[in-house]
Each structure stands twice: as structure tokens, then as C-alpha cells.
N, C-alpha and C positions, 0 to 999 in steps of 0.2 A: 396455586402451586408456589409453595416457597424458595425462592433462588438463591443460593450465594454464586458469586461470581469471582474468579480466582484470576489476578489479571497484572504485569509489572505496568507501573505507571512512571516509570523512570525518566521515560523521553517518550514522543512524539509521533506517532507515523500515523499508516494507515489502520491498522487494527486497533490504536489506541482512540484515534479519530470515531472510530464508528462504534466505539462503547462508550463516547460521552454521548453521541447521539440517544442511544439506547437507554443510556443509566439516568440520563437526563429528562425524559417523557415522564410523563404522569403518573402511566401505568406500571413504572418499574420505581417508584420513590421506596417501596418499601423491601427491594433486595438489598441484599448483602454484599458487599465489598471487601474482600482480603487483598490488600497488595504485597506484591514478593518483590521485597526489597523497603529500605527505610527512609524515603522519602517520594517525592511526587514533582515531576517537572512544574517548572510555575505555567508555563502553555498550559497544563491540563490543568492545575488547580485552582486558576482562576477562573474555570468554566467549568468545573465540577459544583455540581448540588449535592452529594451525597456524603453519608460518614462514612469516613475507611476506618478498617481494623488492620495495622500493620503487623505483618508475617513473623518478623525479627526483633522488634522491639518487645522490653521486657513493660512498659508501660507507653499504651498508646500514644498517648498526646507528650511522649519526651525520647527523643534521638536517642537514646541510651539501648543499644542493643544486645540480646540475648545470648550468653557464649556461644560459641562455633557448633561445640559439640552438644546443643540442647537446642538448637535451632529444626532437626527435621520432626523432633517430637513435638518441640514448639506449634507449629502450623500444623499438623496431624490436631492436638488439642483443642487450637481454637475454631477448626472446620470441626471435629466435635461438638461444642460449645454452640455453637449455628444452629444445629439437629433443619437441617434444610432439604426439602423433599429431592432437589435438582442440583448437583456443582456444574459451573460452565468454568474451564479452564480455558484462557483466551491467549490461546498461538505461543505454547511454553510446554513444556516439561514437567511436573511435581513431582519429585519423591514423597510419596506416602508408604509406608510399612501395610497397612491394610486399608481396604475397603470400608468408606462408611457403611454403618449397614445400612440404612435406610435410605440412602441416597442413590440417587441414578446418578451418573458422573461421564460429562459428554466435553469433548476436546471440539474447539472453536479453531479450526487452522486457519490463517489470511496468507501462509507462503511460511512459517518458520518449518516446515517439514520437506522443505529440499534441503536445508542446512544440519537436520537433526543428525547423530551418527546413529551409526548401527550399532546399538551394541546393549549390553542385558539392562539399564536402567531404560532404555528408550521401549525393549519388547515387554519388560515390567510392567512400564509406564502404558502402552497400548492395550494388555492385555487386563486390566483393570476398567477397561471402557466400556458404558453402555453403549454408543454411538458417539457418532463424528459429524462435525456439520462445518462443510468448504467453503470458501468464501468461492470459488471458481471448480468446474469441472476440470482444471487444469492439474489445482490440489488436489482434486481426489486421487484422478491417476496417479499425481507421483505418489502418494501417500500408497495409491497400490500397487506399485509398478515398484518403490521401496520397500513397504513390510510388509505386504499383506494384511492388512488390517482386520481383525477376524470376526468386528463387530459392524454393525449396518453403518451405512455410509449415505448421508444426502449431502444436495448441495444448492447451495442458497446465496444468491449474487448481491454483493452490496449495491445500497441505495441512499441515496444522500437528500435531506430536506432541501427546498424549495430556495436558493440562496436570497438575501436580501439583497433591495437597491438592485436588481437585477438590470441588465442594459442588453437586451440583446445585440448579440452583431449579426450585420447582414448585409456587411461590403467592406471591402479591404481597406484600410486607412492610405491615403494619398501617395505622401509619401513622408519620411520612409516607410518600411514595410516593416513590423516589427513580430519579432520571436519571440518565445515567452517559456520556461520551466520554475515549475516550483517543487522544491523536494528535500528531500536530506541530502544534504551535500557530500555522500559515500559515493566512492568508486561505484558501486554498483546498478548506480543511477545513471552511469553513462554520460553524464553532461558534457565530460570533455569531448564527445561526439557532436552535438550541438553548437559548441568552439568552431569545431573545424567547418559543420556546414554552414556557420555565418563566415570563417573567411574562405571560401569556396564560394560562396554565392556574391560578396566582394568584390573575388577576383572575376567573375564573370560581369561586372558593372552594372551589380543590383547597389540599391542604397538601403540597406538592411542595417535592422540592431535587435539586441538583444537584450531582455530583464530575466535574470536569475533571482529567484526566492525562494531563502532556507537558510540554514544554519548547519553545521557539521564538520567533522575532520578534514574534509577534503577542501574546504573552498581555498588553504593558500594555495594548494595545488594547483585548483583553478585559475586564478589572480596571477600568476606566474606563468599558465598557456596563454591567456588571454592579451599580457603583455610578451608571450615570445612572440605572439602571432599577429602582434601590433593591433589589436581590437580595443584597446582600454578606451577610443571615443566613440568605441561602437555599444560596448557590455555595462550595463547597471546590476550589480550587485546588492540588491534588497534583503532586509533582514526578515526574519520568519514573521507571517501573518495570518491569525485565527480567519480573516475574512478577506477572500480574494476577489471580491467582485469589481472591485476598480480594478484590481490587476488584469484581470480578463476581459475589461472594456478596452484596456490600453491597448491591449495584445491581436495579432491578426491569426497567426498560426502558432499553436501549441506542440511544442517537441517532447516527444516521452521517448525517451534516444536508453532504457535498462538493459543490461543484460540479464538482468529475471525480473519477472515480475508478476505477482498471483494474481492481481485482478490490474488496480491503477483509480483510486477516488480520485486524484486528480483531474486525470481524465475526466473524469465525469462532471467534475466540475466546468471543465472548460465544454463539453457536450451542450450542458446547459444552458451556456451564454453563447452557443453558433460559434465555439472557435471550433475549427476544424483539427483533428492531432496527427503528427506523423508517429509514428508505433512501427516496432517492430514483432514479426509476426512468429512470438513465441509467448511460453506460459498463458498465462489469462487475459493479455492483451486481447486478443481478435476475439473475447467474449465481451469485450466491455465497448467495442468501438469495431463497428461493421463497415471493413475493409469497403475502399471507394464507395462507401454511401455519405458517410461522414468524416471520415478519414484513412489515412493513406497509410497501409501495412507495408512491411517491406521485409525480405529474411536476410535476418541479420548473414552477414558474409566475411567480414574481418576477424582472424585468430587476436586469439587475449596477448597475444608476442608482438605483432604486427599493429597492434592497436599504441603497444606499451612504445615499439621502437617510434613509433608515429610522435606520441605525446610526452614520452618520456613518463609517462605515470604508470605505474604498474599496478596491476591488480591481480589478489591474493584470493581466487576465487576458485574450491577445487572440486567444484559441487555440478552436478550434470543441468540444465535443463529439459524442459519439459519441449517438446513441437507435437503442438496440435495437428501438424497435415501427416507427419508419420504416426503419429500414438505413440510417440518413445520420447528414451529420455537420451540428448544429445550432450556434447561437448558447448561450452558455452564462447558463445563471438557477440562482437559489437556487429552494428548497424554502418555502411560504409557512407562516411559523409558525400561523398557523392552520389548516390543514389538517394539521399535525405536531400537534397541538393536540388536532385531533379524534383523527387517531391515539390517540394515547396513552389518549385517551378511551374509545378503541372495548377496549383490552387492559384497562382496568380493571375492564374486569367478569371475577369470579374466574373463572366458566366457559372465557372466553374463554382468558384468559391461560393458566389451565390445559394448557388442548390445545394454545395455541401455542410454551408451552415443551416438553412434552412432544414434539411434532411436531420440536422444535429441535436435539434430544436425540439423536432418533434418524436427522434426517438429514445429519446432518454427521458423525455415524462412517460412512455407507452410503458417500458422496461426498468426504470431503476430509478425511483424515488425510493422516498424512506418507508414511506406507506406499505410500499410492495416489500421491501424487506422485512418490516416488523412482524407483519402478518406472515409470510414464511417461516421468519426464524421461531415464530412464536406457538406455528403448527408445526415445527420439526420439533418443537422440547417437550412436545404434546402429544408427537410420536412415538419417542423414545421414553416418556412417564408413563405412558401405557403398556409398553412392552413388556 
């Protein structure tokens, strides 16, 4: 089955994360790469193996790009040019004029489909699909509970290889007790929540800190709660790292504090090494992390007003969420640092934390390695080339 894969590699995140995995194997050296847009974050191209064919440029290997107005024929051309049995378009949008014809052409969502609008290039854009493949049964909903999507629908949960230097944990460092996120530093990550539950658990005369790792818009924001709320000898600010495995040895409890989120590799990563995560219990969170087995869900309860009058940060966020205990799509709230507060409360007893790292250990190699995904995603493109 020949592939081209249609993918922005602009920056960073999770869906960018689990297509170097993919594109990187053995078995995928000889698909095809189109990126939409004219250049490649250096995070990804110094761990890319593959040749990319750029979307916009008028000559591959030179920044020189293609007028405005000869750009959507541009990319229609060179997915011509391909002549490839399968297109995988990963968590975006394409304007195409027509349907290859010989191609089956299947939309990869990891979460950009709470954010899409409604409107004629997006039902265009859907209605040109052979099928859809979710990163979370979170995605699919909203993808149905937004358009109706009129083509088959699976869904295939990320899985992450075996991390290196791995250190399991399995008991709480002495003291202090330390917190730990890593992520893009966007409003949307929530972090300023994680602020507030390390000086909340402060004020209550724990000896906590905190490592922040990432890069983005928001961290002066951050640096500026951190110092209203008098933490600067509590908060380390780390810069973005391909391999977290010493960060997750450092670390005792993992905060995933979003107000969306479609799955969370992170998470997963820290599963891996027995840190236990506090999550809140929306989107695809509570698929990725089995509320009090391995970590501590919680529903979210703070308005985006009351969050902002709290932090003084505002977020510009006017998209529904997903809740999995009602199957609807809700108004979006933060996570109340005092109930992440008591979390973290509840894992500090050794017993506790014990069994919930252990419990972490072992079920994140039962359900989500890379193994288990490759083999999924590779009989969903096997279901949809036979259709």
C-alpha cells in the first residue's frame, strides 16, 4: 500500500510527536511526506529520517515560495505527482478542488476538530473522505456530535515506544515533594492551575516544587504568576526536551491541569515511569489514565472568568468540550486548585502512591505502546483501502 502523508510540521506537539514515531519505523521509510507550510521546526527535523516534499515552495530544497494565488493548485499537483494508493491528512484541513482518483483519503484527527469551524470548506473538506481515524473516542464524538461525519469512523488510541534509561518510580522522593508538567506553554494547557496548586499546598505546610517543560506564548505569563504568587524558589522553568526520562525520574506527581484535551502522550509518558497524573475528567483524558487506579481525575469546576479574575490571564477559548459521563459537548472550566490540592494530598500517603505507581507500570504496557498502535492504525488504513 503506497502512502503519502499530508502533515504541518511547523511546531511541535502531540500529533506531530506520534508521526515521527510512525514515519521513523522501518516499515514506513518508503512513504511520502508533503508538509503544509515552508519550513520544519528544528525539534522535528533533527529526529526526522524522511524526505519532505514542501506544499508552497516553488523549488523543494529553496525557501522561495509559490504565489498566493497558485498555491492551492500547487499542492492538488504535487499529491498528483505521488499517484499514491492512501492520503493520511494528519489533524488539518486541505483544500483540494477534486478527489484524487485513485486514492482513498482518510483524515487523522488528535483534537484539531473541536477547534474547526462550521462552515462550507470544513463540510467540503469532510465530504471528500473515505474515512476518519481518532486518536480517542472523545474525537470521534465531537467530530459527531459537530458534523456528522458521513463516512466510517474508527478509533485508534496513541501508543508510545518503550522510553530509554527508564528509572521506574515507586515511592515518593523524601523531601521535597516534587510536581512536574511538560507541554506547550498555551493558555490551553492550564498550567497556570498547577501555580496555584503548588502555592495552595505551601500554604497548607507541604514543602513542594515544581519543573515546568516547554516552550510557547504563554510562559512570560507564567514567570509573572509565579512571581505574583511568590514561587520563583519553588518553580524551575525548563526549556523543551525530545527525552524526558530524567524529568520523570526527578518528578513524584505529574499535573495535566487542560482545558481540552484529545488524548495526553504525556501522560503516557509519565504512566510509564510510575508517576501517578492528576487529570481532569474531560475529552480523552479518562481514556488515557484510569481514574484512581493510576491517577486522580477530577471535574473540572472553575468558569474561564473566574479562572482569569483569579490569574489575571485570560483565555480566548470559545469552543465547547467534550464530557465523557454525560456524551455532550459542555461549556469549557479549569480544574479548581484546591481540589488538585487535595489530590495530590490523597497520593502522598506512601501506601497510596505506592500501588498507584505500580498500577501505572503495569497498565500502560497492557494498553498503549507503539506496538499496539502501529498494528491498529495499520489495520484501520486496511480497512478503509478495501472499502
Amino acid at each position: 500500500m503506497k502512502k503519502l502523508h499530508i502533515i504541518n510540521l511547523e511546531k511541535i506537539g502531540g500529533v506531530e510527536r506520534m508521526f515521527l514515531q510512525y514515519i521513523n519505523n522501518i516499515d514506513h521509510k518508503n512513504d511520502t511526506v508533503i508538509c503544509i507550510g515552508s519550513k520544519i521546526s528544528k525539534d522535528i527535523s533533527s529526529n526526522l529520517k524522511t524526505k519532505i516534499i514542501f506544499s508552497n515552495r516553488l523549488f523543494n530544497n529553496l525557501p522561495l515560495r509559490c504565489p498566493q494565488f497558485i498555491r492551492k493548485f500547487w499542492l492538488q499537483w504535487k499529491i498528483s505527482k505521488v499517484s499514491s494508493e492512501i492520503i493520511i491528512i494528519w489533524d488539518l484541513i486541505v483544500k483540494l478542488y477534486y478527489k484524487p482518483k485513485y486514492s482513498k483519503i482518510i483524515y487523522y484527527d488528535h483534537g484539531s476538530s473541536w477547534r474547526f469551524t462550521f462552515n462550507k470548506k470544513t463540510i467540503k473538506f469532510f465530504s471528500i473522505l473515505d474515512g476518519v481515524i481518532s486518536v480517542s473516542n472523545a474525537s470521534k464524538r465531537v467530530m459527531e456530535l459537530r458534523f456528522q461525519i458521513p463516512c466510517k469512523h474508527l478509533v485508534v488510541h496513541n501508543g508510545i515506544k518503550n522510553p530509554i534509561n527508564i528509572n521506574m518510580k515507586n515511592k515518593l522522593s523524601l523531601f521535597p515533594l516534587r510536581l512536574g508538567t511538560a507541554s506547550r506553554l498555551v493558555h490551553l494547557k492550564g498550567i497556570s492551575v498547577s501555580l496555584l496548586t503548588l502555592y495552595e499546598l505551601i500554604s497548607r505546610g507541604h514543602d513542594v516544587t515544581m519543573e515546568i517543560i516547554g516552550k510557547g506564548p504563554q510562559k512570560k505569563q507564567l514567570e509573572i504568576l509565579t512571581q505574583k504568587l511568590n514561587l520563583s524558589e519553588h518553580v524551575i522553568f525548563s526549556p523543551f526536551q525530545n527525552e524526558l526520562s530524567n524529568f520523570f525520574t526527578r518528578i513524584d506527581i505529574y499535573m495535566s491541569t487542560p482545558i481540552t484535551e484529545a488524548f495526553g502522550l504525556s501522560c503516557l509518558e509519565s504512566l510509564y515511569h510510575g508517576v501517578p497524573v492528576i487529570f481532569p475528567l474531560i475529552d480523552g483524558q479518562p481514556e488515557v489514565i484510569s481514574n484512581h487506579v493510576c491517577g486522580v481525575g477530577i471535574t473540572p469546576s472553575v468558569s474561564v472568568k473566574e479562572h482569569e479574575f483569579i490569574t489575571g490571564i485570560r483565555i480566548n477559548y470559545l469552543n465547547e468540550v467534550y464530557n465523557p459521563l454525560t456524551d455532550s459537548l459542555v461549556k469549557p472550566k479549569f480544574l479548581s486548585h484546591i481540589d488538585c490540592a487535595n489530590a495530590v494530598e490523597m497520593l502522598m500517603v506512601d501506601e497510596t502512591y505506592r500501588q498507584f505507581s505500580f498500577n501505572a507500570q503495569h497498565y500502560i504496557r497492557e494498553k498503549f505502546t507503539f506496538h499496539i498502535f502501529e498494528k491498529k492504525f495499520q489495520d484501520a488504513l486496511s480497512f478503509f483501502f478495501k472499502q
